[in-house]
C-alpha positions in Angstrom: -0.4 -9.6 16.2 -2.5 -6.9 18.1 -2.5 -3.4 17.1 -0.6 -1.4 19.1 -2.2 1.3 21.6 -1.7 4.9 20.9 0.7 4.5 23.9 2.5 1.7 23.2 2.8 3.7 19.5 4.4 6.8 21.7 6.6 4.6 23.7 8.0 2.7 20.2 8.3 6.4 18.7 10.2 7.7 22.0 12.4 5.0 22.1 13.6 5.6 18.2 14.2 9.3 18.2 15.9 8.8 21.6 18.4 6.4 20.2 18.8 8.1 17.0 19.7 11.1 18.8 21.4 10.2 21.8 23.0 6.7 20.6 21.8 5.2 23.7 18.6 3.9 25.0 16.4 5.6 27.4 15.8 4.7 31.0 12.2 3.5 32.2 11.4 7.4 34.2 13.4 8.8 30.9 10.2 7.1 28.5 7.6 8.0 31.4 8.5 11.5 31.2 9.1 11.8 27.7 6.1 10.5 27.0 4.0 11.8 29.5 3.0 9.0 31.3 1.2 8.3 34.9 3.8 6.3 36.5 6.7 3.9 35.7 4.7 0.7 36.5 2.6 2.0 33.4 5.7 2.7 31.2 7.1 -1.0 32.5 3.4 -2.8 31.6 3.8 -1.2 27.8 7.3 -2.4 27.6 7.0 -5.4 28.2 4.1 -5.9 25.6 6.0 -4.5 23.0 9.1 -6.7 23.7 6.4 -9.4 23.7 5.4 -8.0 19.9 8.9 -8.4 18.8 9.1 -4.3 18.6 12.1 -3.7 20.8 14.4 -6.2 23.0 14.6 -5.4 26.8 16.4 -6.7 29.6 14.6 -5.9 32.9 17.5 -6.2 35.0 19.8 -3.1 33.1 18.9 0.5 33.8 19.3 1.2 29.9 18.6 -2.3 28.6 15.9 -1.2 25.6 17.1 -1.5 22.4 15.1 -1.7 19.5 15.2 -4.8 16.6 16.9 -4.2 13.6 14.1 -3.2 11.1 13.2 -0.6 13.7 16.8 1.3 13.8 15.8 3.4 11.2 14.0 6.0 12.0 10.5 5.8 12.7 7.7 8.1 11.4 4.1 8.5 12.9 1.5 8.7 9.2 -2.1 9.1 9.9 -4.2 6.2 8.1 -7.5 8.0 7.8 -9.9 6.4 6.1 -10.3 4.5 3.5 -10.0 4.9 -0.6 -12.0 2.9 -3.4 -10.0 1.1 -6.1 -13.7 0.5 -7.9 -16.1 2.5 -8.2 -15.9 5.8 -5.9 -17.0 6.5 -2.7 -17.1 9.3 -0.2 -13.2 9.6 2.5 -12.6 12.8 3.1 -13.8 16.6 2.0 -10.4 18.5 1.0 -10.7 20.7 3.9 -10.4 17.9 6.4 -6.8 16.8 5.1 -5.6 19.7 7.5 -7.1 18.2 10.4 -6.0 14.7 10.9 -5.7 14.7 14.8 -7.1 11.7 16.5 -6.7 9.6 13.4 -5.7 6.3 13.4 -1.7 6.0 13.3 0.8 3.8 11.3 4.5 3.5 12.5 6.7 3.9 9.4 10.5 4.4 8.7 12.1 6.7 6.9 12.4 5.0 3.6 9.6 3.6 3.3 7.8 7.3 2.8 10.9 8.2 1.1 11.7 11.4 3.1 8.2 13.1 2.6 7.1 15.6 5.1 3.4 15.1 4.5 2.1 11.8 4.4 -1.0 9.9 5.1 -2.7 6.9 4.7 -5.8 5.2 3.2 -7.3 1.4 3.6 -7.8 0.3 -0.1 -11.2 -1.1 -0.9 -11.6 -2.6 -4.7 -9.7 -4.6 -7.0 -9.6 -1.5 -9.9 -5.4 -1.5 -9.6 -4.7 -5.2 -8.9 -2.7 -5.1 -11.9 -0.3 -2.5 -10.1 0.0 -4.5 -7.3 -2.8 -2.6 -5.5 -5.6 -4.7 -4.2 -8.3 -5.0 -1.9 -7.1 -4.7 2.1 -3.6 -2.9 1.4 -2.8 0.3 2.4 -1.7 3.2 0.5 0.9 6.0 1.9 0.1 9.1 -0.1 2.2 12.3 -0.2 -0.5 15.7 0.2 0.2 17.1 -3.0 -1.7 18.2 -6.3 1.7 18.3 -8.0 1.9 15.3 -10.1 2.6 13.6 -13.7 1.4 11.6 -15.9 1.1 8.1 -14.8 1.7 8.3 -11.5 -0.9 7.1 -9.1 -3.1 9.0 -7.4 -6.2 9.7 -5.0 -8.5 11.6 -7.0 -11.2 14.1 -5.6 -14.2 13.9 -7.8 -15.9 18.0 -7.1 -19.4 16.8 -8.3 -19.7 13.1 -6.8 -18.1 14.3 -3.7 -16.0 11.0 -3.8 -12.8 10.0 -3.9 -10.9 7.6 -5.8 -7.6 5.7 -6.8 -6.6 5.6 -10.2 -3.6 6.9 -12.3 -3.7 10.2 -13.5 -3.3 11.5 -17.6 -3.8 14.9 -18.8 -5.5 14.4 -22.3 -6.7 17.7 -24.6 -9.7 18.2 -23.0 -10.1 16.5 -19.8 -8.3 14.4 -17.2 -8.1 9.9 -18.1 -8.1 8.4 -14.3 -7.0 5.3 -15.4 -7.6 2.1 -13.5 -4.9 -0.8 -13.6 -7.7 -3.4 -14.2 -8.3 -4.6 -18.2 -12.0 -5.2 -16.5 -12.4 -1.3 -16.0 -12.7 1.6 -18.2 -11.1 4.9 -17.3 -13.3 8.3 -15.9 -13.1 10.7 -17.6 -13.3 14.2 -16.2 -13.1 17.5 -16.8 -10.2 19.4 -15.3 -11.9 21.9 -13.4 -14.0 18.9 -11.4 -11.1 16.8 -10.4 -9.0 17.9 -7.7 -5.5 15.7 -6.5 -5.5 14.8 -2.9 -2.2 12.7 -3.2 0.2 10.8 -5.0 0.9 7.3 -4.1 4.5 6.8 -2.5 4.3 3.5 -1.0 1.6 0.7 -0.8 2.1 -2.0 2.4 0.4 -5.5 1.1 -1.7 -7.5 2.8 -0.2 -11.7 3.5 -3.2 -13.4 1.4 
């Protein structure tokens, strides 16, 4: 299936809210001005590609005849996926400062439960087999809450202060430093002192690749 356009991803995300909002769908000049589009011929083209895509069902004919399939009811959430994060060794994603500024990223279209209400939420491409054994492998993609909040055990993309890289591993605190611990018997843990480690994000959801 082809990716959808950023505005055939504004259209789908119109649609939604209007529904869940309103309980009815919106018109075709509804969507166009919603969404800020050029002209209804535009708005019609976009439809019809996403009805195509099996992202909404649409009856030409009927001034209100969108409505959306029934995994898309739910509410639908727009998550950046901006970049990508090693499972191996680590490489360079993002500086800390640039998780503020995520405009013209990339976008996913996500409902509600799958982020699991979070407000702040991104996502990272996974590249590396280091936490195959947690069902993380190479080619998914991981939806991360923006926190440095987190526990013990719970999975997490790692800043490393000296490398200036970034990683994903589970997190310990042990006496005198911080175990990022791979889910690969292959791999041994880094192990890092607490002042050069910095949490980015904490793993709420991983979307699998079909192998």
């Amino acid at each position: 299936m082809k990716p959808l356009s950023a505005k055939q991803q504004r259209i789908l995300t119109f649609v939604s809210e209007f529904i869940a909002e309103r309980s009815y769908p919106p018109t075709v000049r509804d969507i166009q001005s919603g969404c800020n589009i050029s002209s209804t011929s535009v708005v019609d083209y976009n439809l019809n590609i996403l009805a195509q895509q099996g992202h909404l069902r649409r009856d030409a004919e009927v001034s209100r005849g969108i409505g959306l399939n029934e995994a898309r009811q739910k509410r639908l959430v727009t998550v950046p996926l901006v970049g990508c994060i090693s499972a191996g060794e680590p490489i360079p994603v993002l500086t800390p400062s640039a998780w503020d500024n995520l405009a013209g990223a990339e976008t996913l279209e996500l409902t509600e439960d799958i982020i699991k209400g979070k407000s702040q939420v991104f996502a990272l491409k996974v590249k590396g087999n280091s936490m195959v054994d947690a069902l993380v492998d190479d080619g998914d993609i991981v939806v991360l809450e923006q926190t440095n909040n987190v526990q013990d055990g719970q999975m997490v993309a790692a800043w490393l202060k000296e490398k200036e890289e970034t990683t994903l591993k589970r997190f310990y605190r042990e006496a005198d430093h911080i175990r990022l611990q791979p889910c690969n018997a292959q791999m041994s843990p880094l192990c890092v002192h607490p002042d050069s480690v910095e949490i980015q994000g904490r793993v709420v959801a991983v979307l699998r690749q079909i192998r």
